[in-house]
C-alpha positions as CSV (number, residue, x, y, z in Angstrom):
1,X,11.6,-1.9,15.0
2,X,14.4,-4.2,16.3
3,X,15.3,-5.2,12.9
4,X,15.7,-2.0,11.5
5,X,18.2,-0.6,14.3
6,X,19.9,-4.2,13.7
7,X,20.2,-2.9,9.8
8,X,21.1,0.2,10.9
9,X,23.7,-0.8,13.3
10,X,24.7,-3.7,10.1
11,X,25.4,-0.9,7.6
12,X,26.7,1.6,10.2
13,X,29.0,-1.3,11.5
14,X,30.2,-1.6,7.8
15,X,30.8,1.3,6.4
16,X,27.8,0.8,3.8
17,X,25.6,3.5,2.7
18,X,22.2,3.9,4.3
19,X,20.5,6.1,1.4
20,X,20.5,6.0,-2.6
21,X,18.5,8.0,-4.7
22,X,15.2,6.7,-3.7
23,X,13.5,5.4,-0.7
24,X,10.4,3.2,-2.5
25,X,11.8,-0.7,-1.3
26,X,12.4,-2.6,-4.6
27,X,13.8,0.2,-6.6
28,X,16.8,-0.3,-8.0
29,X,18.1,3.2,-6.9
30,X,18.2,2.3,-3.0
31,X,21.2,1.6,-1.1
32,X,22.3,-1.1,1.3
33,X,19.5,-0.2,3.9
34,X,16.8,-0.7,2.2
35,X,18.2,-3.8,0.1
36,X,19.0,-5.2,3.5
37,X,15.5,-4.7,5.0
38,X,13.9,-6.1,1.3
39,X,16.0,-9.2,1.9
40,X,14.8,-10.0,5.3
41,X,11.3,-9.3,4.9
42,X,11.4,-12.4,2.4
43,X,11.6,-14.7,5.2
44,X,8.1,-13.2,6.2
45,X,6.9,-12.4,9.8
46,X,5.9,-8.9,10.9
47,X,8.7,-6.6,8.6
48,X,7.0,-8.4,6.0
49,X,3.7,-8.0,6.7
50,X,4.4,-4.3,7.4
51,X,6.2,-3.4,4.0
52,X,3.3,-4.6,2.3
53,X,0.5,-3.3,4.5
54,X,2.4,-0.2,3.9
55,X,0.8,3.3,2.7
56,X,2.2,6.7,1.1
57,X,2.6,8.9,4.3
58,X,1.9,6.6,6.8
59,X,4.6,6.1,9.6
60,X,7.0,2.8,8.0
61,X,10.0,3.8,9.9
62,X,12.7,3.4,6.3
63,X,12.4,7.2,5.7
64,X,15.6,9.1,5.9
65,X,14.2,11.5,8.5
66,X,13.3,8.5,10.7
67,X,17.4,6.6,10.1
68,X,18.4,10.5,10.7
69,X,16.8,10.2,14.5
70,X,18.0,6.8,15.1
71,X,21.7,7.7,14.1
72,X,21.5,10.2,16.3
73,X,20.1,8.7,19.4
74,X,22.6,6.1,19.0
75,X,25.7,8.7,18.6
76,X,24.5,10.0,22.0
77,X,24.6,6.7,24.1
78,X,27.8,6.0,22.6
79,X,29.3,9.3,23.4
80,X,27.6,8.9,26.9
81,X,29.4,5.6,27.1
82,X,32.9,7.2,25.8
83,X,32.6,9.8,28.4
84,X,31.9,7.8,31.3
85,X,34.3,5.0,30.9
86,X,37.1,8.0,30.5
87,X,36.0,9.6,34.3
88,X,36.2,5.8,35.6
């Protein structure tokens, strides 16, 4: 799961866009996100193994309604952050 925030925070970081017309890793219609995550699982180790162990409906952590939660848990701690260093 580390990797995928690290993508997440990499795209977000960038300005690059986390969602394209599909969500299926290796279509051509995906985005940076995806692409990004495709490109590190060639190095192998666990993303890798997980991508291909990988079923329809089973819990892979790419969807759009997973990225949604994580975006938003991050945009909380950094608000938290933004708040507290403005009462110090």
């Amino acid at each position: 799961m580390k990797i995928i925030l690290d993508v997440l925070l990499y795209c977000a970081n960038n300005n690059l866009a986390l969602r394209g017309n599909s969500e299926e890793i290796g279509n051509p219609a995906v985005e940076h996100f995806l692409n990004l995550i495709n490109l590190i699982s060639k190095s192998g180790g666990v993303l890798r193994q997980h991508i291909e162990s990988h079923k329809k409906g089973s819990v892979s952590y790419f969807s759009h309604h997973i990225l949604d939660e994580f975006i938003s848990l991050l945009s909380k701690k950094v608000r938290e952050k933004i708040i507290n260093q403005n009462k110090s």
